[in-house]
VEXBA-515248 format. One record per residue (C-alpha): residue in one letter; residue number from 0; x, y, z. Coordinates in nm, 3 decimals. Layout:
<nodes>
  residuo  num       xx       yy       zz
        A  NUM        X        Y        Z
...
</nodes>
This chain:
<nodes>
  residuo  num       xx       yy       zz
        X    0    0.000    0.000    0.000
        X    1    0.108    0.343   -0.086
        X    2    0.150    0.593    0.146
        X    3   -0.038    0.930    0.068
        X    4    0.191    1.234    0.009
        X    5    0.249    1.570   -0.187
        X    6    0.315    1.409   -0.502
        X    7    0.157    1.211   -0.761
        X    8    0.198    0.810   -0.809
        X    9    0.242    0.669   -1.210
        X   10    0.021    0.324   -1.124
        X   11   -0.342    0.281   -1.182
        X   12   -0.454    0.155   -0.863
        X   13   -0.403    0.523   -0.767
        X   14   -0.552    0.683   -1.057
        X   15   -0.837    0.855   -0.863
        X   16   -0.544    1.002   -0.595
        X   17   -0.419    1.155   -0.907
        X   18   -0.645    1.257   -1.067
        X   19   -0.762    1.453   -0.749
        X   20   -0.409    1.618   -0.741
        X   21   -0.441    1.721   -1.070
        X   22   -0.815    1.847   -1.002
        X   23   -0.713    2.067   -0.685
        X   24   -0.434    2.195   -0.862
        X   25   -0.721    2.327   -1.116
        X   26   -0.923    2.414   -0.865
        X   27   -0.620    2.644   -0.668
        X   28   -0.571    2.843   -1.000
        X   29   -0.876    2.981   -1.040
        X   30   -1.032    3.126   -1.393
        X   31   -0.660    3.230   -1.495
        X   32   -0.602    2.797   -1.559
        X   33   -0.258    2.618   -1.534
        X   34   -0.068    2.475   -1.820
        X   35   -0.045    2.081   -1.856
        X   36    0.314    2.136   -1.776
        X   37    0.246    2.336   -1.480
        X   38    0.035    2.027   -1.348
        X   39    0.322    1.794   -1.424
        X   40    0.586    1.987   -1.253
        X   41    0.361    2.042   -0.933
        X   42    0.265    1.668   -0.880
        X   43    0.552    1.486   -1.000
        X   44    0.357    1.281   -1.270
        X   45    0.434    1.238   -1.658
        X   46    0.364    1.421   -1.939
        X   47    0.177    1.167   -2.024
        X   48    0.019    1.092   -1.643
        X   49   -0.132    1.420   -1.672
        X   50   -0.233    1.421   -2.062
        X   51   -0.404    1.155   -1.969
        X   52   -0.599    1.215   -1.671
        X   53   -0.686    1.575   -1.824
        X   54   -0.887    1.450   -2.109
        X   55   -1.036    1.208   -1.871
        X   56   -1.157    1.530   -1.671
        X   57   -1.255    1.729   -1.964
        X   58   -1.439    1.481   -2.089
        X   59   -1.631    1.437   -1.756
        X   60   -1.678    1.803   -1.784
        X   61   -1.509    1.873   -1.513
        X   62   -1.200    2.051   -1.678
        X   63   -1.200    2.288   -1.988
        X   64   -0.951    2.563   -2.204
        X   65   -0.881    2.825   -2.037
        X   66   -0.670    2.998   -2.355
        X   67   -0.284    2.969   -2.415
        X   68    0.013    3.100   -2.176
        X   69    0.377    3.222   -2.400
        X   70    0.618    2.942   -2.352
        X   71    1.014    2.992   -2.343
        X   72    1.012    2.771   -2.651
        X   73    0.775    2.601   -2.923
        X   74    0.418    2.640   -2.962
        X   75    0.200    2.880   -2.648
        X   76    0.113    2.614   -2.354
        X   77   -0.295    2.553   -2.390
        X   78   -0.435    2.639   -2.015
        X   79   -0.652    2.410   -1.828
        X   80   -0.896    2.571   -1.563
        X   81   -1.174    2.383   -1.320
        X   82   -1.550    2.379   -1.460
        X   83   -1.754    2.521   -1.187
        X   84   -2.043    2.472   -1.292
        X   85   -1.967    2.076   -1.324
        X   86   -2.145    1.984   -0.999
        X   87   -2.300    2.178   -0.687
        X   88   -2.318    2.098   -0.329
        X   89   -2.571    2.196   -0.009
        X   90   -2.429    2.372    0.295
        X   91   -2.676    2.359    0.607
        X   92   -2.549    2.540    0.940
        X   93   -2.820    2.455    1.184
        X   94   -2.706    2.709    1.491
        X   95   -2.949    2.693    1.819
        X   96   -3.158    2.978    1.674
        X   97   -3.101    2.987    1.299
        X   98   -3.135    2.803    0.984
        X   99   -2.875    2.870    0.691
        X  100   -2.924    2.709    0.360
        X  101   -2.689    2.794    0.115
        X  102   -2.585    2.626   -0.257
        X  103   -2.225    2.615   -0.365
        X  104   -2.124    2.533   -0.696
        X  105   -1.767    2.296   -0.721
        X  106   -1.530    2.593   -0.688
        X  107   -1.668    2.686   -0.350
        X  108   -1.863    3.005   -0.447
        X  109   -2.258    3.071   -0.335
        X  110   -2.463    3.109   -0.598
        X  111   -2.804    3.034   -0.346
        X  112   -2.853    3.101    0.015
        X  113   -3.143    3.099    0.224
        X  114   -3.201    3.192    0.614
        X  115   -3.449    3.115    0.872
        X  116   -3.519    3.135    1.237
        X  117   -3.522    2.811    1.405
        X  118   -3.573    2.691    1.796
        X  119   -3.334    2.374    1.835
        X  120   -3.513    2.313    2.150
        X  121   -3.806    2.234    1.966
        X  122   -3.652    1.841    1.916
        X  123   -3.447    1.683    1.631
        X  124   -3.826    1.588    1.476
        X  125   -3.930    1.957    1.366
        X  126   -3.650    2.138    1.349
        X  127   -3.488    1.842    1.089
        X  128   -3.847    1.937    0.908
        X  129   -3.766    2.256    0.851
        X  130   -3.404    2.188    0.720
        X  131   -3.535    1.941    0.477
        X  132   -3.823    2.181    0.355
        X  133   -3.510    2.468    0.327
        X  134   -3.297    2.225    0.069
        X  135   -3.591    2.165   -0.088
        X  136   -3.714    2.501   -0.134
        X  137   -3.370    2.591   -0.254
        X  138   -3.301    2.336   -0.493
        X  139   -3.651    2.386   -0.636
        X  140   -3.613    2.781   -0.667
        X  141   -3.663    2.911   -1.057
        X  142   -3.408    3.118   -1.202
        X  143   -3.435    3.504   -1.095
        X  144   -3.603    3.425   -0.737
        X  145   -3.348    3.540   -0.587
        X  146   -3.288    3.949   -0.514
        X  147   -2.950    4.077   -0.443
        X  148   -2.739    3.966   -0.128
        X  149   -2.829    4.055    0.189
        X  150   -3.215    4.146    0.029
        X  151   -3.531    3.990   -0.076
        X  152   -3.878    4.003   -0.056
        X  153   -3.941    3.903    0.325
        X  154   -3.750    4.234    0.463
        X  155   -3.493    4.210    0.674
        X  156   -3.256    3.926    0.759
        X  157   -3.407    3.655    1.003
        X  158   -3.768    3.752    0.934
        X  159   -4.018    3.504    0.776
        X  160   -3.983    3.124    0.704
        X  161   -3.734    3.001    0.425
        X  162   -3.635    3.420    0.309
        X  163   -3.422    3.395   -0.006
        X  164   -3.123    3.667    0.073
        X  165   -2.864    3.575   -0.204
        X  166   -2.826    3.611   -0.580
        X  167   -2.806    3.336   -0.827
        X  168   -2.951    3.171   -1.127
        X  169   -2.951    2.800   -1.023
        X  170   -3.299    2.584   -1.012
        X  171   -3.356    2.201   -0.997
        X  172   -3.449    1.960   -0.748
        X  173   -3.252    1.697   -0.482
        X  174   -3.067    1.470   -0.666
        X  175   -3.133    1.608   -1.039
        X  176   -2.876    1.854   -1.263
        X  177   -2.932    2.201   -1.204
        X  178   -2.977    2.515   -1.481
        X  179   -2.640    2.753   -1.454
        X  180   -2.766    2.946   -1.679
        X  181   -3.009    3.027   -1.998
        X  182   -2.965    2.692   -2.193
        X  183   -2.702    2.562   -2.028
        X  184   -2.739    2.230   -1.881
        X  185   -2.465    2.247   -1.545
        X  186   -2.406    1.966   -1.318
        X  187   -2.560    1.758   -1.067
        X  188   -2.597    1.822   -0.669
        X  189   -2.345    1.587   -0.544
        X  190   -2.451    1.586   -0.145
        X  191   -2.547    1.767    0.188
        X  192   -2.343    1.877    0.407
        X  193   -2.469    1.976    0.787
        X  194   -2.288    2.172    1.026
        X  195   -2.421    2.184    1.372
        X  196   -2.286    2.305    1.770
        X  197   -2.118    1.993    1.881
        X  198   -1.994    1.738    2.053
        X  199   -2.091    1.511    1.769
        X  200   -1.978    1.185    1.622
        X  201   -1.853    1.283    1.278
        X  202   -1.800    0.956    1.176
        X  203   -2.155    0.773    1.290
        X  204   -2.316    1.109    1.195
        X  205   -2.505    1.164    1.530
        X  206   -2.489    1.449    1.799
        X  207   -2.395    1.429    2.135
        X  208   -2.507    1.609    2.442
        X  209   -2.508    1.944    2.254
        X  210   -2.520    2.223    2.522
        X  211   -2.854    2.286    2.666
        X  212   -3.021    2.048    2.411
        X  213   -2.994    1.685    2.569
        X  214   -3.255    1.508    2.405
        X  215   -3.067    1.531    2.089
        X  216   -2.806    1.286    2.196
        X  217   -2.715    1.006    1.984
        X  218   -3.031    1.097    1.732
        X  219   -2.922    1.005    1.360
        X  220   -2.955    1.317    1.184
        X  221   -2.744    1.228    0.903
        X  222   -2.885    0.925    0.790
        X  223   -3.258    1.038    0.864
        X  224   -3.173    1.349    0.634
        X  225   -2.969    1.157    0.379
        X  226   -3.321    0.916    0.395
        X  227   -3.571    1.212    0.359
        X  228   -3.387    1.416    0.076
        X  229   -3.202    1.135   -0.100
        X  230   -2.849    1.297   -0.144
        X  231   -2.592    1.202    0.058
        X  232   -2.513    1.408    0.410
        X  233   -2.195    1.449    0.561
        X  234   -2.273    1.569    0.917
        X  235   -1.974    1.772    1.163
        X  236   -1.962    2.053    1.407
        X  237   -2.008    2.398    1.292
        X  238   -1.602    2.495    1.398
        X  239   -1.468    2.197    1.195
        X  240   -1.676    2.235    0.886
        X  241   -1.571    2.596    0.917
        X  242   -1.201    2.548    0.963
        X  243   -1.215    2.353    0.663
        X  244   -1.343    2.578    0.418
        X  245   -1.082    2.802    0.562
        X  246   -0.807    2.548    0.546
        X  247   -0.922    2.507    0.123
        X  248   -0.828    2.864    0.035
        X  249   -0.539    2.911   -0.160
        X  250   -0.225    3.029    0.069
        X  251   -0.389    2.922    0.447
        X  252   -0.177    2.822    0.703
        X  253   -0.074    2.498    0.714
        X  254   -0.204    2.537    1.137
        X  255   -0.456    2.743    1.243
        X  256   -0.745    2.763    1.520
        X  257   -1.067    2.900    1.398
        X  258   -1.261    3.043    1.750
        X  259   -1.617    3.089    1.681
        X  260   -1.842    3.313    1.881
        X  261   -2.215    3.303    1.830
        X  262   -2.426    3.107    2.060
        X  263   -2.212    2.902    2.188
        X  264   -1.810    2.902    2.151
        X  265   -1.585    2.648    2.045
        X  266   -1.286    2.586    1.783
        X  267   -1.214    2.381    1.482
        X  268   -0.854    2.312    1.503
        X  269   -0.633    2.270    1.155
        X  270   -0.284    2.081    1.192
        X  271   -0.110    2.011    0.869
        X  272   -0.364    2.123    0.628
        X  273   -0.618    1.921    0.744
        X  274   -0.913    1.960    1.039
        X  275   -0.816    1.797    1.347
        X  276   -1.087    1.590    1.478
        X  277   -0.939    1.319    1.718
        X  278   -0.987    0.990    1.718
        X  279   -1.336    1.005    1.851
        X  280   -1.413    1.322    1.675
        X  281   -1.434    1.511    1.986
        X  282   -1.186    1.797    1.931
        X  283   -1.203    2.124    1.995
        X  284   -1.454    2.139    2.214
        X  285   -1.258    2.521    2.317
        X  286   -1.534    2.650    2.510
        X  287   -1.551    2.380    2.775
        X  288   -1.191    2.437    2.898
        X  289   -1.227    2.538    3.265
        X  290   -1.049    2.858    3.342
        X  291   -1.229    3.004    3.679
        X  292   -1.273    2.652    3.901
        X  293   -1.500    2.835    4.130
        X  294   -1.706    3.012    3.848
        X  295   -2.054    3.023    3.719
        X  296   -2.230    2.652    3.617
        X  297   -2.221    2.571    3.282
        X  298   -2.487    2.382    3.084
        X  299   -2.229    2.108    3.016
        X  300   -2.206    2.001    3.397
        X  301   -1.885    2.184    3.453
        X  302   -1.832    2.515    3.650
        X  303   -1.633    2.804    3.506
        X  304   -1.649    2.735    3.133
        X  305   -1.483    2.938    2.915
        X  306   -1.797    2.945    2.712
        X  307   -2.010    3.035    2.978
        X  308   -1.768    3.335    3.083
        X  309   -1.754    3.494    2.750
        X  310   -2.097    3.475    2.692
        X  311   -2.212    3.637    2.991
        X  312   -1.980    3.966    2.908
        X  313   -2.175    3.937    2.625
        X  314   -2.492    3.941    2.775
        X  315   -2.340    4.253    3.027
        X  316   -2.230    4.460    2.665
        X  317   -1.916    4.450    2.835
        X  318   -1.733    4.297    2.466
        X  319   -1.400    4.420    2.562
        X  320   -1.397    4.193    2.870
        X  321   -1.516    3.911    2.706
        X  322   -1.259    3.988    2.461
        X  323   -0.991    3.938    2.713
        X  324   -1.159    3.596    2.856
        X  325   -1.136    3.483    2.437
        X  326   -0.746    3.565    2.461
        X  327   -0.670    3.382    2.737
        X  328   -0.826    3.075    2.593
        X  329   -0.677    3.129    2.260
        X  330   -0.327    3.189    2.458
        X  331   -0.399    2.800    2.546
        X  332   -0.426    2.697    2.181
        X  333   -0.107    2.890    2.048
        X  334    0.092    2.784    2.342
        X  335   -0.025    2.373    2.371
        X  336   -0.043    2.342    1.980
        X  337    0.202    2.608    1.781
        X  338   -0.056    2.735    1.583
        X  339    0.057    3.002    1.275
        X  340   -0.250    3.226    1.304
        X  341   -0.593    3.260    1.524
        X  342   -0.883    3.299    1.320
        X  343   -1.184    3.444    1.497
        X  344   -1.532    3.440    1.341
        X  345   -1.905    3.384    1.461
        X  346   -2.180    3.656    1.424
        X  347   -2.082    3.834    1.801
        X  348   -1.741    3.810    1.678
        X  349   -1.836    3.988    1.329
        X  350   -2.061    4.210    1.561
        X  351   -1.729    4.366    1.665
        X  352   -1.481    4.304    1.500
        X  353   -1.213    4.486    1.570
        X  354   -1.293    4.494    1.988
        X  355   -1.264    4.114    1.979
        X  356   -0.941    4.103    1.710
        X  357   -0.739    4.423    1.921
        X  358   -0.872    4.190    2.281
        X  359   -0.753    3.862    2.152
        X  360   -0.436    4.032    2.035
        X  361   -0.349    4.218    2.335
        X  362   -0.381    3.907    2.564
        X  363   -0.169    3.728    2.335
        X  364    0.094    3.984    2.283
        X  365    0.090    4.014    2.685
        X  366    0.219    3.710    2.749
        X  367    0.531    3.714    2.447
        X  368    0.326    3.543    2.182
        X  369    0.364    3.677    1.837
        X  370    0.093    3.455    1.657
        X  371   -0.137    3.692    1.421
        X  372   -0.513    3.737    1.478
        X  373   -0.714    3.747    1.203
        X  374   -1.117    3.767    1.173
        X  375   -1.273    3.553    0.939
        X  376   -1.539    3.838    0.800
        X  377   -1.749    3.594    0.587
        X  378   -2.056    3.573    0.746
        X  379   -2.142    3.209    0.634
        X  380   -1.843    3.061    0.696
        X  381   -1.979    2.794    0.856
        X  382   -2.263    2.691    0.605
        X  383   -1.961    2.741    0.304
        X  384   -1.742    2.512    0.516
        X  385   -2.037    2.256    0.546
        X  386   -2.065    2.253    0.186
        X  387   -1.723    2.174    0.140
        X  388   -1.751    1.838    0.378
        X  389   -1.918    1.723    0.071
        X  390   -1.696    1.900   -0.236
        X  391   -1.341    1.807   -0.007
        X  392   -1.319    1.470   -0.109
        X  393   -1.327    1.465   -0.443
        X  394   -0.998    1.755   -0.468
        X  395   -0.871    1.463   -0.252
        X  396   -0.856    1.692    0.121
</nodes>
């Protein structure tokens, strides 16, 4: 057996690995493409390896001319560049108070999105009701439904059932190929992804004792949804599927926490490139690390929670404090882990910005730690990152 590195391996038990390389290499250059050379050099395959595998792709549809690049020598290299529009995938970030929908075609990029309230209290029976009626709705959605982002018709955000807020021209139902545009026939929707509040088992696709909603322990909400929408779900926390949408840009750190603040706070943790889940798919539970062992109870049993702290600051308008209780748990991360960068995100986070990014920093600067602090200022960063458990695999990540 082969073990799985940078580079490319010339023997066809492996041809899907490399073909993946050679599709994420398409993927990282964007519209501008990458030369057949270019894919060669950067994988270690043949000529041929690569000749090979890219007419495979283009004739799947999933590769295409981009135009010619000047060579040094000979005839202009033709340019290869990834075919968007060759499949789509569902992101679903089901928070304790909100419903996002949102489509993604295979480059990453939301061409459909869709927000709700929603009461996760209410039991994994409704509230999975309503996110099978959203993917529905938007997969069902004719062309020019949508208004611009961030409008539509049911006012503003977070009022009325199943409000379209985004742009796009996409329509089609579960499982079927979708319009891209006026005559165009584009590519199929290849899965569901879910991101809820965790702990969760990523692997049997059930949620554990989520914070303040017991009774959804151990319920399988990834094979009941996969069973009531009939595309296949890939269910994680909200932090992981978020770190890895972050980890798939082009030029991310290779490590890097991602802290969310919303309703809850935890972190999805990325070592090497790749999410960090642990063998029982429990990490980074962040906001369960006891910092105050004589503080305030905390919905998960324990007492002085860095969740529960920040939160309440929150709840006092006193941001700037709980700014300083963030640092000193992100402090933890850099220091037990090494981390390049500290990514902060989550809508209290992206409430203020710049009182949680100067907090964070000055706690860690405090105690000699030079790691940068960054904010994450896509909004649906977790519902893009969910949409990417599904899209991931086939780049090979």
């Amino acid at each position: 057996m082969y073990a799985r590195g940078p580079g490319g391996v010339n023997v066809p038990a492996l041809r899907s690995h490399n073909a993946a390389l050679v599709l994420d290499l398409l993927r990282t250059a964007g519209e501008a493409g990458i030369s057949r050379l270019e894919l060669a050099e950067r994988t270690g395959l043949t000529p041929q390896a690569v000749s090979k595998i890219t007419a495979r792709l283009r004739a799947e549809g999933l590769a295409a001319e981009a135009g010619h690049r000047a060579s040094t020598g000979g005839k202009p290299r033709t340019v290869l560049r990834l075919v968007p529009s060759a499949g789509y995938a569902v992101g679903v970030h089901l928070d304790r108070d909100e419903l996002t929908t949102l489509l993604t075609d295979l480059a990453g990029t939301v061409v459909a999105l869709r927000r709700r309230p929603v009461d996760l209290g209410e039991g994994a029976g409704p509230v999975l009701d309503a996110v099978t009626g959203e993917v529905r709705a938007l997969l069902a959605a004719g062309p020019g439904s949508w208004g611009p982002a961030g409008a539509g018709p049911g006012g503003p955000a977070g009022t009325g059932p199943g409000r379209p807020i985004a742009a796009g021209d996409v329509s089609g139902a579960a499982g079927e190929s979708i319009a891209d545009g006026p005559g165009e026939s584009a590519g199929p929707v290849l899965g569901v992804g879910v991101a809820m509040p965790g702990p969760l088992d990523h692997r049997a696709g059930v949620p554990g004792r989520v914070t303040g909603f017991p009774s959804w322990d151990g319920y399988p909400v990834r094979d009941e949804l996969a069973r009531r929408l009939g595309l296949p779900v890939v269910l994680d926390k909200d932090t992981n599927a978020a770190a890895l949408g972050l980890a798939l840009r082009p030029a991310a750190p290779g490590s890097f926490a991602y802290v969310h603040l919303g309703t809850g706070l935890g972190a999805g943790l990325v070592l090497g490139g790749a999410p960090l889940r642990g063998d029982r798919t429990g990490a980074g539970e962040f906001g369960h690390q006891t910092v105050q062992l004589d503080g305030p109870p905390c919905g998960c049993g324990g007492r002085g929670c860095l969740e529960v702290l920040c939160l309440a600051e929150v709840v006092r308008g006193d941001l700037a404090e709980s700014a300083r209780i963030l640092g000193a748990g992100a402090a933890n991360l850099v220091r037990l882990l090494d981390i390049d960068q500290v990514l902060l995100g989550g809508r209290v986070v992206l409430g203020a910005p710049e009182v949680f990014a100067d907090g964070v920093r000055e706690v860690l600067a405090g105690l000699g730690l030079p790691t940068p602090v960054v904010v994450a200022t896509a909004p649906q960063a977790v519902a893009v990152g969910a949409a990417w458990l599904v899209l991931a695999p086939i780049f090979g990540q």
